[in-house]
Each structure stands twice: as structure tokens, then as C-alpha cells.
C-alpha positions in Angstrom: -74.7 -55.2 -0.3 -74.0 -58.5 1.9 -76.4 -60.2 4.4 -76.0 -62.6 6.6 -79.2 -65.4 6.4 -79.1 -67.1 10.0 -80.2 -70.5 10.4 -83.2 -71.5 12.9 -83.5 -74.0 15.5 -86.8 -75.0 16.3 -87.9 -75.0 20.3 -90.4 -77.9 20.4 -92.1 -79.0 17.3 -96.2 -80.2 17.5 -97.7 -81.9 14.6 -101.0 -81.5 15.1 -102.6 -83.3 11.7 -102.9 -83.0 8.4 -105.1 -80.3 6.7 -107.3 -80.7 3.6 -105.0 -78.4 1.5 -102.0 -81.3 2.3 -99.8 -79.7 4.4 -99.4 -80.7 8.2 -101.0 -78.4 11.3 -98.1 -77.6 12.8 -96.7 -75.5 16.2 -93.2 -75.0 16.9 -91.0 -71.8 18.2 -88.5 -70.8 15.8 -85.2 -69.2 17.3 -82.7 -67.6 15.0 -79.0 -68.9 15.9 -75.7 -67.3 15.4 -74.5 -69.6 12.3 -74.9 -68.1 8.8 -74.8 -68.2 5.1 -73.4 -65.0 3.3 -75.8 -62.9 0.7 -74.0 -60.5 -1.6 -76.2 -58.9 -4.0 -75.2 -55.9 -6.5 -77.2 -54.0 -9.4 -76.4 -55.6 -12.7 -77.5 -55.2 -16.0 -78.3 -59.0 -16.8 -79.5 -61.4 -14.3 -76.6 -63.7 -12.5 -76.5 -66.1 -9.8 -73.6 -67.5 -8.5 -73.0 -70.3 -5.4 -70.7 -71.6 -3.4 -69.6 -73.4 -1.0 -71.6 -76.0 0.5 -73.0 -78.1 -2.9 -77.0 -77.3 -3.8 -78.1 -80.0 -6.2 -80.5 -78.2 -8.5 -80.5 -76.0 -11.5 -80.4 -72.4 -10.9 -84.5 -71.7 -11.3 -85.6 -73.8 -8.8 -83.1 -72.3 -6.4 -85.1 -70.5 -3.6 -82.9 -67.0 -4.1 -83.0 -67.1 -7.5 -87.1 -68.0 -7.3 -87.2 -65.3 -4.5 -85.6 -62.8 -7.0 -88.2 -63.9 -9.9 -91.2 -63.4 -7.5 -90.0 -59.9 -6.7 -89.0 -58.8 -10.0 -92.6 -60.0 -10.9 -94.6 -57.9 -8.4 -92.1 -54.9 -8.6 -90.3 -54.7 -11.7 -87.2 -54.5 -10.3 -84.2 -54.2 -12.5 -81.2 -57.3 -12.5 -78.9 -58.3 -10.2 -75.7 -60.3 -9.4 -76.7 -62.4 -6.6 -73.5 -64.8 -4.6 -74.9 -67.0 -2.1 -71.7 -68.7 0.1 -73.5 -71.8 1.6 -72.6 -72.9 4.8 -75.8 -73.7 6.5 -76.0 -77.7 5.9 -79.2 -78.6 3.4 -82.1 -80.8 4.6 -80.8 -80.4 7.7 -83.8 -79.1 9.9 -81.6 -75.4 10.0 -84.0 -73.6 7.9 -81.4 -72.4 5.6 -83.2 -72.3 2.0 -86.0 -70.6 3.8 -83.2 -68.1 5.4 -81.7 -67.7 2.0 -85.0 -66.9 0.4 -86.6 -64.5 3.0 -83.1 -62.8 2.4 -83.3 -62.0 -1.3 -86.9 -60.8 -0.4 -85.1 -58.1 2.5 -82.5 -57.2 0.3 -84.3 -56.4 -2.8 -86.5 -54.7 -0.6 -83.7 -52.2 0.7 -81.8 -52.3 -2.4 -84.2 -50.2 -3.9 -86.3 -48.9 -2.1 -89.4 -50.3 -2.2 -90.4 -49.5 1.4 -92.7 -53.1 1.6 -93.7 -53.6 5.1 -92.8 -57.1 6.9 -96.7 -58.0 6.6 -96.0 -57.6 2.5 -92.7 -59.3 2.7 -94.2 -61.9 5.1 -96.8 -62.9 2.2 -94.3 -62.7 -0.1 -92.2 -64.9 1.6 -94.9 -67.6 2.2 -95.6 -68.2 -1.2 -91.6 -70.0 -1.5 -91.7 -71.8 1.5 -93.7 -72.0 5.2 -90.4 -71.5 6.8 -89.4 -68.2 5.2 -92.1 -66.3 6.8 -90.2 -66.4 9.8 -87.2 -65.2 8.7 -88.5 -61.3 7.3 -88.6 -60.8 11.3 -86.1 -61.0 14.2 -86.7 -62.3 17.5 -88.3 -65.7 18.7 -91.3 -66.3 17.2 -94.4 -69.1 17.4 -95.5 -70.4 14.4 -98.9 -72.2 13.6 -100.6 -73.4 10.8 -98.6 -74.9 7.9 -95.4 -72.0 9.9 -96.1 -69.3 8.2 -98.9 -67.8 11.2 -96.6 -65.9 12.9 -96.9 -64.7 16.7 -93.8 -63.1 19.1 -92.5 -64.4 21.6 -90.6 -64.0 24.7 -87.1 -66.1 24.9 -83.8 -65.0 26.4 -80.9 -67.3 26.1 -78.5 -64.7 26.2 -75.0 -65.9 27.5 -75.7 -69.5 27.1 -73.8 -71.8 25.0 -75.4 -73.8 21.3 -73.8 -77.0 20.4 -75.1 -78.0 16.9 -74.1 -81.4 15.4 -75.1 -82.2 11.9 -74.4 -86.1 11.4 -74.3 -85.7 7.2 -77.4 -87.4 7.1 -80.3 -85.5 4.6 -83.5 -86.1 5.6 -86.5 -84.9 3.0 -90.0 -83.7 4.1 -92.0 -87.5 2.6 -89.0 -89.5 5.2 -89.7 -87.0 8.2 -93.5 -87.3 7.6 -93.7 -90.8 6.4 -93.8 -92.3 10.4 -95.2 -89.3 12.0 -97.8 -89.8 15.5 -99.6 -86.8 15.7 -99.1 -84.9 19.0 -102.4 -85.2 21.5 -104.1 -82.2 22.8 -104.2 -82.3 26.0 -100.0 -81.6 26.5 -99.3 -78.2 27.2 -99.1 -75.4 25.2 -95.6 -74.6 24.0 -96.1 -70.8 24.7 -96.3 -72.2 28.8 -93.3 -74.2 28.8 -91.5 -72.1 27.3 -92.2 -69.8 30.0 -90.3 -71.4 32.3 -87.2 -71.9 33.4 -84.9 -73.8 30.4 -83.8 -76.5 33.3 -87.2 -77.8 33.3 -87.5 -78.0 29.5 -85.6 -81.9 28.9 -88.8 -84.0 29.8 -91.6 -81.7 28.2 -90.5 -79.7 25.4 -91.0 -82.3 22.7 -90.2 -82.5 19.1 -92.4 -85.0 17.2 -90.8 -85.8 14.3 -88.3 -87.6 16.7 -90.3 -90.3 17.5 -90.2 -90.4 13.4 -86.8 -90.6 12.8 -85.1 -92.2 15.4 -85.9 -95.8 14.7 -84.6 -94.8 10.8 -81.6 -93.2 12.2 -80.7 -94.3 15.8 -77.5 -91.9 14.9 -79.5 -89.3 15.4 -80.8 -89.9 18.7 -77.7 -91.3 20.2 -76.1 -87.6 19.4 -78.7 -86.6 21.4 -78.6 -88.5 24.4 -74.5 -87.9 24.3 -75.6 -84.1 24.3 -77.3 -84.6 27.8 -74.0 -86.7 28.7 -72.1 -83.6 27.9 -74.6 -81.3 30.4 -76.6 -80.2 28.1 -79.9 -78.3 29.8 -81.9 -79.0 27.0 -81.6 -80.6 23.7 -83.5 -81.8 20.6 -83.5 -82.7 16.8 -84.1 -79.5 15.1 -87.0 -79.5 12.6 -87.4 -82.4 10.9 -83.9 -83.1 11.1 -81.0 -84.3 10.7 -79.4 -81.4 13.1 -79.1 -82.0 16.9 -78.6 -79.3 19.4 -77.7 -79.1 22.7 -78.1 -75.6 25.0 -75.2 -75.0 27.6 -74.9 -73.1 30.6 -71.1 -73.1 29.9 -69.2 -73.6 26.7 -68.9 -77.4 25.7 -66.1 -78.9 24.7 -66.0 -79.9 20.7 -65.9 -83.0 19.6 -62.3 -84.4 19.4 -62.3 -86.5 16.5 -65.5 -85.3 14.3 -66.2 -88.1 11.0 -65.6 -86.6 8.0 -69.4 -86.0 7.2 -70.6 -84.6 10.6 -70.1 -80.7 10.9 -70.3 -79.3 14.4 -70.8 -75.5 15.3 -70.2 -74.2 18.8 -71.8 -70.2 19.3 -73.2 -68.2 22.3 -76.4 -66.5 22.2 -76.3 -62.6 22.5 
């Protein structure tokens, strides 16, 4: 069986504060995008994983698919597999890809053999790898609170508009992106209302926080995204705690004509 684990782009990011377990109050809309990594996953009588691709540094364990694998065997004594991730979805890159990769071994095992787990299940599941992978068990655009793993629907349609992503090479852990952080106030508006209206209105008041972060560490960063407007972008913003910029397009942008050689840059259309 192959699956296709889609990255995320996050519309507006609130960090509300910091909770007494550790992890940050957070409240950000997660959209899944057209760029993928590539699951293939087949009954086997010992356990494998193999990777390629883009280059994960860590042993095999503490791989989310293979730790996604374990936690499933675990609560379902599931027989082996031969898992292949192909990574293409950059890494500490704000595109949710680990998380995608993760919630994906959780669905496939799931259909594989027919355990018939419902999304709330695989949802729990999920959490306990990572807040992001919550998200990922369910399609659609979705609102998350808490630590990202409180999960509510909502209403987007981009359909026939353009993404420009643009990942500058630069890897930005969770200590860097949280090390500067200013906590949002309350008293902007909920992101559930602006995103509610119209994306044209979106540039001065959809806001990600961890921006105000990571800019003054990587000016790069925020140059890509004021050459994004330049370009007529309607809206655009780091994604997640970074490094990835994107930009959303009424029509399709033009690529960048002479990309360095450690920036990757995708170009897709919602549908």
C-alpha cells in the first residue's frame, strides 16, 4: 500500500502562553497543501524501515514512523511490516512533515489490517508522537488549540488559487523558535473571524507570532516574505515556526529564476 503524507501550512499562529505541563497555549489553522512525502508499507515477516530521499539525521527508533509503528504494534499486536518513507517534505521546516509521516503509519496500519479505529482513537494515538499529528488523521482545515492537538473544523476554500512555498535551507528547532517569543494579546480577533473573510483582507491581521521571533535571527526569512507581496501575493506568512515562507496567488506566480542551491521552492494549486 502507498500513501501520500501532505504537508501543512499554518493560517495564522497565536501563542497564547506557556502552560504548567511546559508546552505553549497555542491557536493556529492548519491547512493541508498539495506537496507530499510517499508511504509504502507491506506485510513482512520481520520489522524494516527504509528512507530516502531527503536526509533524516537520527537512528531508526526515534524516527516518528518507525515510533508510530511501535506504538501501534503495542496497543494492537499487529504483525511486521516493511515500511519506505521517500522524504521530500523539508525537516524543521514549519511543513509539519514528521507529524504527516507519523499520523500516516497510524492510518495505514489502521487500513492495513483492519482494525476499524475511529479518527477519535487514531487522534489519541496520534497525540502521544507529536501535537502536530493530530491533525493529520483528518482532512479538511482545521483549528487547533491547546498544545495543537484540540482539534475543531473549519470552513476554508482556496480552491483555484495558486501556493508559492520557499524553503530558504535554514532549520529552525522548537528552543530557537520559542527562545524570543511575545506572547499574542487578547484582545485581537479571533482567528475563526478573520478567516471568515475575504483572503484580500487577511495581509495586515492574520498574524503569525513566532515571526516577530525569528526575523531579527534570520532577516532571510522575512525578506522572502516581503518579496512574496512584491510578487502579488494576497496573503503570505512564515509557516509554523519556520523556516518555510508562503505566499497565496490569485494566478500562478512565476518561479524563481535562479534558486541557491539550498532553497527548495514548490509551486501547486489548491483543489
Amino acid at each position: 500500500m502507498i500513501f501520500f503524507p501532505p504537508a501543512k501550512i499554518n493560517l495564522g499562529l497565536y501563542v497564547h502562553g506557556k502552560r504548567a505541563d511546559g508546552y505553549h497555549e497555542i491557536e493556529s489553522c492548519m491547512l493541508a497543501i498539495p506537496f507530499t512525502d510517499i508511504l509504502e508499507i507491506i506485510p513482512q515477516d520481520a520489522f524494516e524501515f527504509k528512507q530516502t530521499g531527503l536526509t533524516v539525521d537520527s537512528d531508526v527508533e526515534s524516527n516518528l514512523c518507525v515510533r508510530a509503528f511501535r506504538l501501534m504494534q503495542r496497543r494492537f499486536d499487529t504483525p511486521n511490516v516493511y515500511l519506505h518513507l521517500r522524504k521530500q517534505i523539508p525537516m524543521g521546516a514549519g511543513l509539519g512533515g514528521g507529524s504527516a509521516d507519523a499520523a500516516y503509519v497510524i492510518l495505514a496500519i489502521n487500513q492495513l489490517f483492519g482494525l476499524n479505529c475511529s479518527n477519535d482513537l487514531m487522534q489519541d494515538l496520534a497525540s502521544q508522537l507529536g501535537s502536530d499529528c493530530p491533525f493529520f488523521i483528518t482532512e479538511g482545515a482545521q483549528l487547533a488549540k491547546g498544545r495543537g492537538e484540540v482539534l475543531s473544523p473549519l470552513s476554508i476554500d482556496l480552491k483555484g488559487y495558486w501556493l508559492k512555498i520557499i524553503n530558504p535551507g535554514i532549520h529552525i528547532g522548537t528552543r530557537e523558535a520559542y527562545a524570543g517569543i511575545q506572547f499574542s494579546s487578547d484582545n485581537r480577533l479571533p482567528l475563526e473571524e478573520i478567516l471568515s473573510r475575504p483572503i484580500q483582507t487577511w495581509k495586515d491581521i492574520l498574524v503569525n507570532d513566532f515571526e516577530r521571533s525569528i526575523f531579527p535571527n534570520h532577516p532571510e526569512i522575512q525578506i522572502i516574505k516581503e518579496n512574496l507581496y512584491q510578487e502579488g501575493a494576497l496573503y503570505a506568512s512564515m509557516s509554523g515556526s519556520g523556516s518555510t515562507v508562503f505566499g497565496i496567488f490569485e494566478h500562478k506566480p512565476e518561479s524563481i529564476s535562479q534558486l541557491p542551491s539550498n532553497w527548495t521552492e514548490r509551486i501547486v494549486q489548491f483543489d
